[in-house]
C-alpha positions in Angstrom: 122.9 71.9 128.5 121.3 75.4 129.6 123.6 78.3 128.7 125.8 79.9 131.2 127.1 83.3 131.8 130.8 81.9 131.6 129.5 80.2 128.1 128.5 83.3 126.9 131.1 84.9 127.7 133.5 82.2 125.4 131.5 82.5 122.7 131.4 86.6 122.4 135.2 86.4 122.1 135.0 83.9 119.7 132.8 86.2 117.8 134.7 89.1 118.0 137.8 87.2 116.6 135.2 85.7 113.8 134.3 89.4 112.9 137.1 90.8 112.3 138.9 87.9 110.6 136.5 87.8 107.8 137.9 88.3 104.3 136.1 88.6 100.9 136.7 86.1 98.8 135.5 87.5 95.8 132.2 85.0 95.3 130.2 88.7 95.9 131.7 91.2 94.3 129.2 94.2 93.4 131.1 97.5 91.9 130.1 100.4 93.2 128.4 103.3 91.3 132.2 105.3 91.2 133.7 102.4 90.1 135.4 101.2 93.2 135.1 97.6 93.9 132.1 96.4 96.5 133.4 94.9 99.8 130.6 94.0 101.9 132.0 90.6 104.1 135.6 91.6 105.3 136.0 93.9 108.3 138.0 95.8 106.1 135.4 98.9 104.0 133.7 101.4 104.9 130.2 99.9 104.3 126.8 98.9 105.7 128.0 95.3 106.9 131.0 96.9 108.9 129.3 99.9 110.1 126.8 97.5 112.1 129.7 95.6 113.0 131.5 98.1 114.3 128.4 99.0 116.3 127.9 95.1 117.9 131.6 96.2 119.0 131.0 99.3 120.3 128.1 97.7 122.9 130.0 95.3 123.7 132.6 97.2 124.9 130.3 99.4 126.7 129.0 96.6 128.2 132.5 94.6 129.2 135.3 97.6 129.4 137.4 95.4 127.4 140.6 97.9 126.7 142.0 95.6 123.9 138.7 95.7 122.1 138.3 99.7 122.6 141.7 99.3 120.9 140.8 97.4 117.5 137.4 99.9 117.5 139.4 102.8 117.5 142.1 101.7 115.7 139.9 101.0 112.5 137.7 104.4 112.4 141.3 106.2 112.8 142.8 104.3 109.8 139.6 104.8 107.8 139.1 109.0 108.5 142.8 108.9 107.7 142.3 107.5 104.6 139.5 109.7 103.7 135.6 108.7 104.3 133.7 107.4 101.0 131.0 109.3 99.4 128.1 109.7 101.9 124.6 107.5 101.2 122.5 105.6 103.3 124.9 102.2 103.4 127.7 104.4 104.1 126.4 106.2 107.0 126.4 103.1 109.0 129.5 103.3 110.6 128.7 106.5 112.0 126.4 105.1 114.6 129.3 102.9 116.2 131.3 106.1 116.1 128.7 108.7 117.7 128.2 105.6 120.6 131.7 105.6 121.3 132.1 108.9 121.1 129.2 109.7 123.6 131.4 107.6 126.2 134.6 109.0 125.8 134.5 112.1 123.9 137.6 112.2 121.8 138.0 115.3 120.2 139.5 113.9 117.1 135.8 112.5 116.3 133.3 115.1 117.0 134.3 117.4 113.6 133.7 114.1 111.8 130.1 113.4 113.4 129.2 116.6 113.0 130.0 117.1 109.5 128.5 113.8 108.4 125.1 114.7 110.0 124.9 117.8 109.0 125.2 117.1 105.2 122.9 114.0 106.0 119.8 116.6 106.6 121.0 119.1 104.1 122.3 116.7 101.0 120.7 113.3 101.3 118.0 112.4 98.7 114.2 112.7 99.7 111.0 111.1 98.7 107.9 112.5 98.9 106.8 113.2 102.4 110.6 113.8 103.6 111.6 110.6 104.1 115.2 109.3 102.6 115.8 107.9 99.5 117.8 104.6 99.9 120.6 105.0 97.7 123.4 103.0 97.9 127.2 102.4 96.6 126.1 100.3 94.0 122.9 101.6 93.0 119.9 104.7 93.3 116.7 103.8 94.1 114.6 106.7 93.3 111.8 107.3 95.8 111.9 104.0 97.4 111.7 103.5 101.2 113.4 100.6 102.9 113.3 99.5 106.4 117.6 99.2 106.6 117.5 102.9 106.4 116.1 103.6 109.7 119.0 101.5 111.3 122.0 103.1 108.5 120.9 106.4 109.4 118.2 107.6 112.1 119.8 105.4 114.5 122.9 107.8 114.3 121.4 111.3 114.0 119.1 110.0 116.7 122.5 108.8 118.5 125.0 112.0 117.8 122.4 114.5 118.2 121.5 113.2 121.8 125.1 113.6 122.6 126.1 116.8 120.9 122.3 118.8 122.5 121.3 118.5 118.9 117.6 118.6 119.0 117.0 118.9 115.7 118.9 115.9 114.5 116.6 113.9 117.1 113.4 115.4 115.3 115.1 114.1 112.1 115.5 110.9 113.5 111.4 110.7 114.8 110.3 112.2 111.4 112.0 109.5 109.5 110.6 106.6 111.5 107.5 108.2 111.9 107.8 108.4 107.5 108.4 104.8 107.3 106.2 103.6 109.5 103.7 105.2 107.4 104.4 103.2 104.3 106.3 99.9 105.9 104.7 98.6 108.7 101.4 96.3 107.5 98.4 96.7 109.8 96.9 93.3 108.5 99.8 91.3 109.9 101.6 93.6 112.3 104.8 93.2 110.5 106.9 95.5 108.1 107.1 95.0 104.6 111.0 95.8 103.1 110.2 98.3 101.1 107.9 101.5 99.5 107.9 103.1 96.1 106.3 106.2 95.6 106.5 105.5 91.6 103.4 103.0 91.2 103.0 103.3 95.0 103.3 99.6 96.5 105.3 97.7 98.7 106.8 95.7 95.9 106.9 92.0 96.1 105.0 93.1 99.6 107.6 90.6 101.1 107.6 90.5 105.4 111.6 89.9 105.3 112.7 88.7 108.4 116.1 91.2 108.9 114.1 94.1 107.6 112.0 93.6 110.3 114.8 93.0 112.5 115.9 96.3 111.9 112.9 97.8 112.9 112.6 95.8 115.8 116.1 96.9 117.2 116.3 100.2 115.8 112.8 101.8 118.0 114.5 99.9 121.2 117.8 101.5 120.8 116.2 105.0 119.1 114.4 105.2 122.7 117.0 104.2 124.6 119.4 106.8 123.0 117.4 110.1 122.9 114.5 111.8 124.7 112.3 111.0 122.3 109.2 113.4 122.2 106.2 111.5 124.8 103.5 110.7 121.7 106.5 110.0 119.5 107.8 107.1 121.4 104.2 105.9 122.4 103.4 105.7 119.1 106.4 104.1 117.9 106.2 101.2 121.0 103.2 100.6 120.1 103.8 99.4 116.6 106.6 97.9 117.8 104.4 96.0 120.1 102.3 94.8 117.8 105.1 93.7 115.6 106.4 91.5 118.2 102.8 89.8 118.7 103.2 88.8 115.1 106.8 87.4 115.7 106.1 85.7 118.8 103.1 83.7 116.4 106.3 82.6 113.8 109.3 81.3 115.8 110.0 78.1 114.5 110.5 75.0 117.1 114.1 75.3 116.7 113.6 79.1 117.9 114.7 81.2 114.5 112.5 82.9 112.1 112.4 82.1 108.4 113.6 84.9 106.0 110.5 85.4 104.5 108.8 85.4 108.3 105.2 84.1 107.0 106.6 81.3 104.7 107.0 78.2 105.8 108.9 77.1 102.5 111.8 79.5 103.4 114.7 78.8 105.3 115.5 80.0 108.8 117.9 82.6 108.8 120.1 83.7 112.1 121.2 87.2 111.5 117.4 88.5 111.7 117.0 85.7 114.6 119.8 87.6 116.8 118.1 91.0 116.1 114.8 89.3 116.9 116.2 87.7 120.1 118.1 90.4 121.3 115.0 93.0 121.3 112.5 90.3 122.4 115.2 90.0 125.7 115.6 93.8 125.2 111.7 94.5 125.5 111.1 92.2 128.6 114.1 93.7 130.9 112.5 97.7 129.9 108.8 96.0 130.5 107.8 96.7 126.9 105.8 93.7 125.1 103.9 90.4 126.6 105.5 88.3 129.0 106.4 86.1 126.6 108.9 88.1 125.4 111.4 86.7 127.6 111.4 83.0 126.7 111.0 83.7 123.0 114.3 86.1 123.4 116.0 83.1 125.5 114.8 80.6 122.9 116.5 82.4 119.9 119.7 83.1 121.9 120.0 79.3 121.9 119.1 79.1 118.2 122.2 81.5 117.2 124.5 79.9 119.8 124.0 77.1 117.9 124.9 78.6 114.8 128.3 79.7 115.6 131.2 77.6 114.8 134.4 76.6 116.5 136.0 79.8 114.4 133.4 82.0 115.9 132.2 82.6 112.2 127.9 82.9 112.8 126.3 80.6 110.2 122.8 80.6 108.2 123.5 84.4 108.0 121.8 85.4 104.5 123.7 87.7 102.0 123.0 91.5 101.5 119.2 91.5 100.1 118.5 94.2 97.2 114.6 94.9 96.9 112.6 91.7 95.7 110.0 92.1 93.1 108.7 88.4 93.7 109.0 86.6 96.8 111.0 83.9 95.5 114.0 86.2 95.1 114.2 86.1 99.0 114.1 82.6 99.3 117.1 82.5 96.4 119.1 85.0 98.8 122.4 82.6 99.2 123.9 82.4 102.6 127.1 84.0 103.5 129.6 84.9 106.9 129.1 88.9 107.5 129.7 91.6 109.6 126.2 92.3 110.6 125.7 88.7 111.0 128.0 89.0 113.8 127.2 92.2 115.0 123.7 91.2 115.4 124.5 88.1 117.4 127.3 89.9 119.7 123.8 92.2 120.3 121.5 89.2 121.3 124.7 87.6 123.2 125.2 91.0 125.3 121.8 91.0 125.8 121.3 87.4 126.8 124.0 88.1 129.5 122.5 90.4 131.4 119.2 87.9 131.9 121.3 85.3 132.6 123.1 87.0 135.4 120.2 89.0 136.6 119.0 85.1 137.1 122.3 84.5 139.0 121.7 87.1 140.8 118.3 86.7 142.4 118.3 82.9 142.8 
């Protein structure tokens, strides 16, 4: 049965309610580098899965007004900052984005000093490579002059965001120079997609593996870096043009059922739904902006129907693969086990909010 507006519409609350009912069970547990224990599957921690959670909540209250869901968003940054935020690295600078997108909307002076503060020891503290880009280090772990993809989305994303809505050019030419950086060393001219990750020691792109939420994060991050700030004219031709070329590769490896594969250009790993929301959502993205063949459109439609289909009575989004660490072999990614997250949801409330504005822009003109 084609989807519908109204079905749509179910299904978002059901994933909200999925999102933020989610409780670690202990199968994961990763101690961070201070000791604390590593909490990335509840709504509960400040970490990477929640921060793009928080986001996925964020635009879909943008898009819906929903006052009891402006509720739970603010509720949880207040009882965090009251708390006291974590140490800062490029995981724990997620949440921030979700924060600077509210806080463009509504401007609540309780959360500018915290923006502010957090970006501004972003460009002045956080760990470089070579050629200015930043080091992913994480909770658990330093990865000494290694680019990944997730960065971009953890952190550019939100100085791109904040500075934007504070007049803060220079955190906007932060947020260019980085993807600009990683484009550099990530994005593989042979195939058009991204590879996960750079090292300056040894200088390769690892297992050279095309992960499919890596790229995922590229994919959404230059639509919504674009979309955020006034991106300097070559900067954003450039970066929409890689971007378009990325999504000529995609639209080549959509799988009959609509999804990507985790490893996108290996047909003997499985088809993962968390990359297939990001995928669907800026493939639906691209064609309402007029960015990308036309075929953008039905390959966004067909993946929103392949991560419908993948959320359960509960509202808990399924096939979602666990956080990935940086593979040396490409058989680690196919070993990554599968596992309800935040981002998982948070990347199919995107391609769901997304999917409804087609599908009453089709209401609309028929």
């Amino acid at each position: 049965m084609p989807l519908s507006s109204e079905r749509l519409n179910s299904v978002l609350a059901s994933l909200v309610a999925g999102m933020t009912g989610l409780r670690h069970d202990g199968r994961f547990d990763e101690p961070n580098l201070d000791g604390t224990p590593g909490d990335y599957v509840s709504f509960d921690s400040w970490e990477w899965p929640q921060g793009v959670g928080l986001y996925g909540l964020v635009r879909l209250w943008a898009q819906t007004g929903d006052e009891r869901l402006l509720q739970t968003i603010e509720a949880w940054y207040d009882r965090h900052i009251a708390a006291g935020l974590p140490a800062m690295n490029v995981n724990t600078t997620a949440p921030l984005l979700g924060l600077s997108e509210l806080w463009r909307r509504r401007r609540q002076p309780r959360y500018e000093p915290v923006l502010r503060d957090w970006a501004e020891r972003a460009i002045a503290t956080m760990p470089r490579t070579p050629e200015g880009g930043f080091q992913h280090n994480v909770s658990d772990r330093v990865n000494d002059d290694e680019l990944w993809d997730d960065t971009l989305f953890m952190v550019a994303l939100f100085l791109a965001s904040f500075g934007q809505a504070a007049g803060e050019r220079r955190l906007i030419d932060e947020a260019e120079r980085q993807f600009l950086v990683h484009a550099r060393y990530l994005a593989d001219p042979a195939s058009g997609l991204w590879f996960h990750g750079w090292t300056f020691e040894g200088r390769h792109n690892f297992a050279r593996a095309r992960w499919a939420r890596g790229n995922a994060w590229i994919t959404v991050g230059i639509l919504d870096l674009v979309e955020f700030a006034e991106i300097v004219p070559s900067v954003r031709a450039y970066l929409l043009g890689v971007l378009e070329t990325q999504i000529e590769a995609l639209l080549k490896l959509q799988t009959g059922s609509g999804a990507w594969r985790t490893l996108l250009d290996d047909p003997s790993s499985y088809e993962e739904i968390s990359a297939t929301a990001g995928f669907g959502y800026g493939l639906m993205k691209a064609a309402r902006i007029g960015v990308g063949p036309v075929a953008c459109r039905a390959a966004g439609l067909r993946a929103l129907e392949a991560v419908v289909a993948n959320i359960d009575d509960r509202g808990v989004v399924a096939n979602v693969s666990y956080g990935t660490r940086m593979g040396h072999d490409l058989q680690f990614y196919r070993d990554i086990p599968i596992q309800p997250t935040g981002y998982g949801q948070a990347l199919a409330i995107l391609c769901l909010t997304e999917g409804s504005r087609h599908l009453q822009a089709k209401v609309e003109a028929a």
